[in-house]
GUVOBA-488413 format. One record per residue (C-alpha): x, y, z. Coordinates in steps of 0.1 Angstrom, whole numbers. Each point is the difference from the previous one (the first is absolute). Layout:
<recs>
REC     xx     yy     zz
REC      X      Y      Z
...
</recs>
This chain:
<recs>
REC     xx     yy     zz
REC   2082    120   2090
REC      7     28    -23
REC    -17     36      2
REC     -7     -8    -37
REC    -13    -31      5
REC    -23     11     32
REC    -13     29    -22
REC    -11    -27    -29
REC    -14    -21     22
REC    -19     27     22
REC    -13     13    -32
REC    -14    -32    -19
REC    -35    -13      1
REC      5    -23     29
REC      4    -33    -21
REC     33     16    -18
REC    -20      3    -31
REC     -1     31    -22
REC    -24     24      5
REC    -22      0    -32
REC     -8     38      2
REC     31      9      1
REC     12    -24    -25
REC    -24     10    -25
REC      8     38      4
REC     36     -2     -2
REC     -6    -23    -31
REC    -20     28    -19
REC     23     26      6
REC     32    -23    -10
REC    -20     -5    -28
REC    -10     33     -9
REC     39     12      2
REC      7    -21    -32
REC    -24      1    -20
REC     14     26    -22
REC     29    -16     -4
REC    -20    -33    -12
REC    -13     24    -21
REC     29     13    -13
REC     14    -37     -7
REC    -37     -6    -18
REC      9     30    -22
REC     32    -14    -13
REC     -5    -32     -4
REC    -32      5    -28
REC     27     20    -20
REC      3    -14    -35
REC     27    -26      4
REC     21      8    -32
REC     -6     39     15
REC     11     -6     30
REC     34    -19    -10
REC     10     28    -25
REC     -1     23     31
REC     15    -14     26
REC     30    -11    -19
REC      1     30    -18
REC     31     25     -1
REC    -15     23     21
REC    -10    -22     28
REC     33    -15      1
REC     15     37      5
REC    -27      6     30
REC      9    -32     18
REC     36      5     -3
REC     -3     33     12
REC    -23     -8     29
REC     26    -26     11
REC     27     21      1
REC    -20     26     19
REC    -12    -19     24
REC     36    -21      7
REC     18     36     -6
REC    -22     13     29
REC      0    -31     23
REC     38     -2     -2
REC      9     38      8
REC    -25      2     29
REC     15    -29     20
REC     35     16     -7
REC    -18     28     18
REC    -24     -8     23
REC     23    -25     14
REC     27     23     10
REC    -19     26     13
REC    -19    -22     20
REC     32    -14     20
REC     12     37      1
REC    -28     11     21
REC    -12    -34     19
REC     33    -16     13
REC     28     31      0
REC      9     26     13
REC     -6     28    -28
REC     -6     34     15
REC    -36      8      0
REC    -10    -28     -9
REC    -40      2      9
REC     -1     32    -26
REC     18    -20    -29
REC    -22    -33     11
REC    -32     29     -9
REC     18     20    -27
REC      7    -36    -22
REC    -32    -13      5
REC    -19     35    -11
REC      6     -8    -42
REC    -32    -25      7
REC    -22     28      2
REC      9     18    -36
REC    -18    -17    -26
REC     22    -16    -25
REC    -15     19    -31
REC      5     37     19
REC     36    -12      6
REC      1    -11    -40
REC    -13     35    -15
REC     20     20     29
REC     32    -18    -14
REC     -8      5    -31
REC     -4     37      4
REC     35      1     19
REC     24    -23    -21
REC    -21     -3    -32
REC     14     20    -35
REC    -11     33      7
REC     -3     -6     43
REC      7     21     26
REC     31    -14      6
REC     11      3    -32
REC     -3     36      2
REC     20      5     30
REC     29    -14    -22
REC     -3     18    -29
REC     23     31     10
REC     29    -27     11
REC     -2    -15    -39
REC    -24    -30     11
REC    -27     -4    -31
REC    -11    -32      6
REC     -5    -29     28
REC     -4    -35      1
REC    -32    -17    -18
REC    -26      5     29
REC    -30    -22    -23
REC      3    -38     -6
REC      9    -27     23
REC     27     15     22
REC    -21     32     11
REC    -29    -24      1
REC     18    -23     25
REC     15     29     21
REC    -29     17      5
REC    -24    -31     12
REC     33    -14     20
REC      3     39     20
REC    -37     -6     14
REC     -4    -38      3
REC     30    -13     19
REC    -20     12     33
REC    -19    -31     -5
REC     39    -22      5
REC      6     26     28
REC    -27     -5     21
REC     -2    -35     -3
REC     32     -5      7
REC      7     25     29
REC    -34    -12     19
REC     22    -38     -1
REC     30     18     12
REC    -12     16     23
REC    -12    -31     20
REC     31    -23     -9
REC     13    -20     25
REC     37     17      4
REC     13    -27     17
REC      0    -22    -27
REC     29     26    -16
REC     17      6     34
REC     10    -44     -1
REC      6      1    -35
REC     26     33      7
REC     14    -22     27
REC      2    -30    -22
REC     28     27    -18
REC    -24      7    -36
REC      3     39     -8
REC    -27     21     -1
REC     -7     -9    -37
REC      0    -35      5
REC    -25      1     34
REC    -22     15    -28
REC     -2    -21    -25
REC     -4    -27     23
REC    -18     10     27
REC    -21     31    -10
REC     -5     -1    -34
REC    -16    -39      4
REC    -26     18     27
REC    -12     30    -20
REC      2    -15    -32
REC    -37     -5      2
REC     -7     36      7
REC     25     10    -30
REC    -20    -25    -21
REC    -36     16     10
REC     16     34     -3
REC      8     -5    -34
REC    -31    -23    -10
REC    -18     37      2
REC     23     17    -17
REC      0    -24    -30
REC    -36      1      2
REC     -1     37     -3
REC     27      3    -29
REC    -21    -23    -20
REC    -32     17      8
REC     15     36      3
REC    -25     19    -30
REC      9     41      4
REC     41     -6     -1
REC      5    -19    -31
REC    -27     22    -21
REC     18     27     12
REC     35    -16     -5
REC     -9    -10    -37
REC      9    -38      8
REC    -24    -23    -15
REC    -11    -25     26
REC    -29    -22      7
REC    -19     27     18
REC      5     31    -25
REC    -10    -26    -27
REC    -30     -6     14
REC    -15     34      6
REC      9      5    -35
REC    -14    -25    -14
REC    -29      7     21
REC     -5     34    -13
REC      4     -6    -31
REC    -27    -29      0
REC     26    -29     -6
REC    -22    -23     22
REC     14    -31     -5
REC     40      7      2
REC    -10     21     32
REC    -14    -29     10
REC     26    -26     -2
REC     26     19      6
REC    -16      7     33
REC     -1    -39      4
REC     38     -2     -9
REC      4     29     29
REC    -19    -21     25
REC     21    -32    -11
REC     32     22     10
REC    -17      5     33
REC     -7    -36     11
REC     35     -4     -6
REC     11     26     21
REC    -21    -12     26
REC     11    -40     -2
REC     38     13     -4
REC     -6     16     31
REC    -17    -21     21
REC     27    -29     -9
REC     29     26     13
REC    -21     10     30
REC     -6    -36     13
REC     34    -13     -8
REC      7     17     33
REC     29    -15     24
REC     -1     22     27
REC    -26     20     17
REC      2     32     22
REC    -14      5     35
REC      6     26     27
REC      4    -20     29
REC     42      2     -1
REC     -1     39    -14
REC     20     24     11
REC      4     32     -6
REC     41      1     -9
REC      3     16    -32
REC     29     -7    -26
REC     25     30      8
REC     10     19    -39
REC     32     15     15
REC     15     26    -18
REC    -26     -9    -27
REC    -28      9     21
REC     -7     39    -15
REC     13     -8    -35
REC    -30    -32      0
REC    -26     30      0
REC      9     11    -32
REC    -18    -32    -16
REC    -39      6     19
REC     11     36     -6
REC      4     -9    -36
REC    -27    -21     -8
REC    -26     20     18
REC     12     34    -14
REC     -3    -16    -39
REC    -39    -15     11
REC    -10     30     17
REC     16     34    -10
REC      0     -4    -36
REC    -39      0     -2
REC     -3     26     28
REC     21     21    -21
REC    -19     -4    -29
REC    -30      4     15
REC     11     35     16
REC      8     12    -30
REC    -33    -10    -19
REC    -19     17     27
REC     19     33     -5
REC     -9     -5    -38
REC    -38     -6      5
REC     -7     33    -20
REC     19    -15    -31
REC    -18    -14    -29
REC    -37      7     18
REC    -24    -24     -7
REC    -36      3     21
REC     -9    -36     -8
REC     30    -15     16
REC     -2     22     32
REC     -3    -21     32
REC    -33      4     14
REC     -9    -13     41
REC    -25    -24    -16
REC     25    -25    -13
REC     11      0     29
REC    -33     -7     18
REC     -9    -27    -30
REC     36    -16     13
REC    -11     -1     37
REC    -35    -12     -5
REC      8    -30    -24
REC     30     -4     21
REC    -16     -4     31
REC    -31    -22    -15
REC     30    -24    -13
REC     11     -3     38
REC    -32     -9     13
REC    -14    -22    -21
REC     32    -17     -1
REC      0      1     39
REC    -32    -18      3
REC      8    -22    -29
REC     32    -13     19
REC    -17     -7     35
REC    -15    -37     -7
REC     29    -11    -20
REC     25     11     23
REC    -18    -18     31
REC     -8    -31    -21
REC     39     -1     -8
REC     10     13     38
REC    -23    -21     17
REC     -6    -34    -24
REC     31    -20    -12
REC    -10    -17    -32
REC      4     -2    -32
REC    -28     24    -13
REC      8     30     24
REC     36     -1    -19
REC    -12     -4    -29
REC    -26     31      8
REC     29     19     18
REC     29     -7    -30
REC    -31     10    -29
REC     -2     37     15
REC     39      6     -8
REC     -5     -5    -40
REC    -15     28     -5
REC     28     17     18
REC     27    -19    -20
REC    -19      7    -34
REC     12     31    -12
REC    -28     31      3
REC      1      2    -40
REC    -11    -36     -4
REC    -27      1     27
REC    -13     29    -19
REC     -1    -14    -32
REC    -17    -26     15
REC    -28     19     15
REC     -7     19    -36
REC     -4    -35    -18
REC    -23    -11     27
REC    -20     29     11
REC     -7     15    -42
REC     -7    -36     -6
REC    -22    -15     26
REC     -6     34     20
REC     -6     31    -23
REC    -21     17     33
REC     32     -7     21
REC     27     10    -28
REC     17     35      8
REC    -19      8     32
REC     16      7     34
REC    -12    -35     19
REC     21    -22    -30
REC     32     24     10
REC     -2     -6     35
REC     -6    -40     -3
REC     34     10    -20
REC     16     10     26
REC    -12    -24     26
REC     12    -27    -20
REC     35     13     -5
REC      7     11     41
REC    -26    -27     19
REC     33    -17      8
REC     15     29     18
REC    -32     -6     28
REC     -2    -35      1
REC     35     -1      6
REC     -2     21     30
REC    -35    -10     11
REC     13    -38      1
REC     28     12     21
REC    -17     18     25
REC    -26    -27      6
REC     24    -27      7
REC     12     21     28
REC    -32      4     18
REC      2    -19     36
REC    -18    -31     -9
REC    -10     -2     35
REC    -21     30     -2
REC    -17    -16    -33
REC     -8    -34     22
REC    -10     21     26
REC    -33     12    -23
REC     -9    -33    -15
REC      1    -14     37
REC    -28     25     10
REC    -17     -8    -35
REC      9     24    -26
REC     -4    -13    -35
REC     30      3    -21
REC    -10     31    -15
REC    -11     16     33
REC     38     -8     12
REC     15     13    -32
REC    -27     37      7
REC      6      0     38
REC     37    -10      5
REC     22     -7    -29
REC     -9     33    -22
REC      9     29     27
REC     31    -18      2
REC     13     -2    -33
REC    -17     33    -12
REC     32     18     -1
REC     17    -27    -23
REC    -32      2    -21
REC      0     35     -3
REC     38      1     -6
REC     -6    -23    -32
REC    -28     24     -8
REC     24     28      2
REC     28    -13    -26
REC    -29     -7    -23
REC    -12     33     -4
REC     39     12     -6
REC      6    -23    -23
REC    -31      7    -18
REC     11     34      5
REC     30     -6    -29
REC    -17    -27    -23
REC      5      9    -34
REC     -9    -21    -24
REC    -31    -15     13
REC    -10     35      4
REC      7     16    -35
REC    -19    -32    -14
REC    -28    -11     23
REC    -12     43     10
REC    -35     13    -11
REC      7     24    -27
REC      6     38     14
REC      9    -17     32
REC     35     18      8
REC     21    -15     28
REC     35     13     14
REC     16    -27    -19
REC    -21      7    -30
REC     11     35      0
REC     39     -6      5
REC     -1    -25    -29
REC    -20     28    -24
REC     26     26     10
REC     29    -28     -7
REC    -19     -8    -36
REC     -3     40    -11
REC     34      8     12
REC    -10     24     24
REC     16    -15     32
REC    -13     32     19
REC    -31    -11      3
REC      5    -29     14
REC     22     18     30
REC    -33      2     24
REC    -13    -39     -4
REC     33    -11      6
REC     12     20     31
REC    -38    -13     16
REC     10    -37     -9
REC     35      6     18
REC    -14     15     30
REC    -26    -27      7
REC     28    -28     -6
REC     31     12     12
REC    -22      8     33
REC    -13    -34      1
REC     39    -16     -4
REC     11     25     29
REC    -27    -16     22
REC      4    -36    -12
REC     41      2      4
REC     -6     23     36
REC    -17    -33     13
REC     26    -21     -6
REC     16    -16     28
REC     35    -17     12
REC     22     35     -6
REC     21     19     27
REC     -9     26    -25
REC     22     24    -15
</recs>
């Protein structure tokens, strides 16, 4: 019998039936997570039929969708030409230092896309930085950074970590044998990857880019920025300027986009004819030859565009903080603090929101824990615009006390990241030693007693790790927080996107040198964990 299938059965009521607590619990919190979005769909749906058809076949929705589609297959496209690469280069050869490039490619994740938009912009824009460093050689003007190009190059330099991770963690525990017979069968190295390797992590390269679809399409701070009219900058306009309605269907045309994605993707990851394991690894690497130092040049490349060019910027705002002075934009500790605080609620209440539906889905195999499990990841796949829309229709409607107060902007955030614990909750339960769970309800322990006594110490850590991404994440939100915050509530994020809107990028030097610190740390640690390397 399987550990999985000792845990489920340890942990049922006895008779195999569901446990009606439990059942009930996970139910109302399923339920809870999409009820805004019901909303949202109830919103639409009562516009003025004749209204609503004008609109969504209107010249300007058109543009938006087109644009949005482009964006998101623009993005998609370039960041499995690059995370694919890079994540051979520094799983399965022999690139010198590889364990630094395998840190230094991964670090883009930590900038937020909309600090690497305006930091581009203020480098390679009309009247940039780089632009006047080329004046004296006869250099007046660059390349057009705004539109769909910039957009696409900017959002494609700090998503393709999603591709490279994915796709390193399944080359890292491919089965190298496989290659060796196919080597010996006399295919080349190009032809022992297209038929051996690329059929194993093509599920990884499919999940890799599922997220970084999802977060072109939903990406808010780079297109406003980039002046390209997509679904998301539509919708905060429309949104400010009271345009209800047309915010509200073009928010259900975004989430249509979305489901999608989502179906695309889950067709292209279980077409899968292959699958890795680590039982026949070795650790031979693929030998570069004479190409081996010239093959840095691309990690050296790619991480030097991500990285340096908004470190550079930055540096030079901060030595131009005097410039322009404006009190009310100063950085002040408390946004800070107001980040922190929110942040870390987010994480908790999402923490203890995740515990019964991860255990009901770890430990119960039926169709209602996967239907419980699956509902938590919508609000992750709905872009944080949408979600936030959502919440203002419902809470100014049905919930005036609730509307603009800090408990609606946490749920916010709970229902956006919950998937990030469950996820890692679910895991770490289904490796508990089901032995040591029989073990209690021999010497009669209820299930709950078991679950207090043995099962929580031990999955804790995985818990507590889900708890952790959370509050980063929360950390960077954007959208949800420029909508959902109580007025006069200033966040980091809040303050980087009022220095972005006035034009004084110096302001926004502090906020955004704290948000890199707390994520680039938290990749270091993440990537320093990571197992099955000689190293450097």
């Amino acid at each position: 019998m399987s550990w999985t299938r000792r845990i489920r059965d340890a942990m049922t009521d006895g008779d195999g039936r569901l446990p009606v607590g439990l059942t009930l619990l996970s139910a109302a919190i399923a339920a809870t997570l999409v009820l805004p979005l019901a909303w949202l769909v109830i919103r639409a749906v009562t516009v003025e039929r004749s209204r609503a058809v004008e609109l969504l076949f209107s010249v300007q929705t058109a543009d938006v969708l087109v644009n949005s589609l482009l964006l998101m297959g623009g993005v998609t496209g370039f960041s499995i030409l690059l995370g694919v690469p890079l994540a051979y280069l520094t799983a399965r050869t022999d690139l010198p230092f590889r364990r630094f490039w395998s840190i230094a490619v991964a670090l883009p994740l930590v900038v937020p896309s909309y600090v690497g938009a305006f930091s581009f912009v203020s480098a390679f824009g009309p009247r940039g930085e780089f632009r006047d460093l080329l004046v004296p050689l006869g250099v007046e003007r660059l390349p057009e950074i705004y539109g769909l190009p910039g957009t696409v190059l900017v959002i494609t330099l700090y998503t393709y970590p999603y591709v490279y991770l994915t796709t390193r963690a399944s080359l890292l525990t491919l089965d190298t044998t496989l290659i060796e017979a196919a080597r010996t069968l006399n295919h080349g190295r190009l032809e022992a990857f297209r038929r051996v390797t690329l059929p194993v992590i093509r599920p990884s390269i499919a999940a890799g880019s599922l997220l970084a679809a999802l977060y072109a399409v939903s990406d808010f701070g780079t297109p406003t920025i980039m002046r390209l009219p997509v679904f998301t900058r539509q919708i905060y306009v429309e949104y400010n300027s009271f345009g209800s309605d047309y915010a509200a269907l073009l928010s259900l045309q975004l989430l249509a986009v979305v489901l999608v994605v989502l179906a695309l993707e889950w067709f292209v990851r279980s077409d899968r004819t292959a699958h890795g394991d680590d039982a026949g690894r070795t650790d031979r690497l693929v030998s570069l030859g004479r190409w081996r130092w010239p093959a840095t040049l691309f990690p050296a490349s790619v991480a030097a565009v991500a990285l340096l060019v908004p470190l550079w910027i930055l540096s030079l705002w901060f030595l131009r903080t005097d410039a322009g002075r404006r009190p009310s934009l100063a950085f002040e500790w408390v946004q800070a603090l107001n980040s922190v605080s929110v942040a870390a609620a987010a994480a908790l209440v999402a923490a203890i929101a995740a515990i019964p539906i991860a255990y009901f889905a770890a430990t119960h195999d039926s169709p209602l824990s996967t239907l419980f499990e699956r509902v938590t990841y919508v609000g992750f796949a709905v872009p944080g615009i949408v979600l936030a829309l959502a919440l203002v229709y419902f809470g100014s409607g049905y919930l005036p006390w609730l509307y603009q107060t800090l408990p609606l902007l946490v749920f916010a955030y709970v229902v956006r990241f919950l998937p990030q614990v469950v996820g890692s909750s679910r895991t770490a339960i289904l490796g508990v030693d089901p032995r040591l769970v029989e073990a209690s309800r021999a010497l009669g322990e209820s299930s709950l007693g078991s679950f207090r006594r043995v099962t929580f110490p031990l999955v804790r850590s995985g818990i507590v790790a889900g708890a952790a991404l959370v509050f980063l994440t929360t950390m960077k939100e954007l959208p949800v927080t420029l909508i959902l915050r109580p007025t006069g509530f200033e966040t980091i994020v809040s303050q980087i996107w009022r220095a972005q809107e006035s034009g004084l990028y110096q302001y926004a030097v502090v906020p955004t040198l704290l948000l890199l610190l707390i994520s680039g740390l938290s990749m270091i640690v993440m990537l320093a964990q990571e197992g099955g390397e000689d190293g450097l």
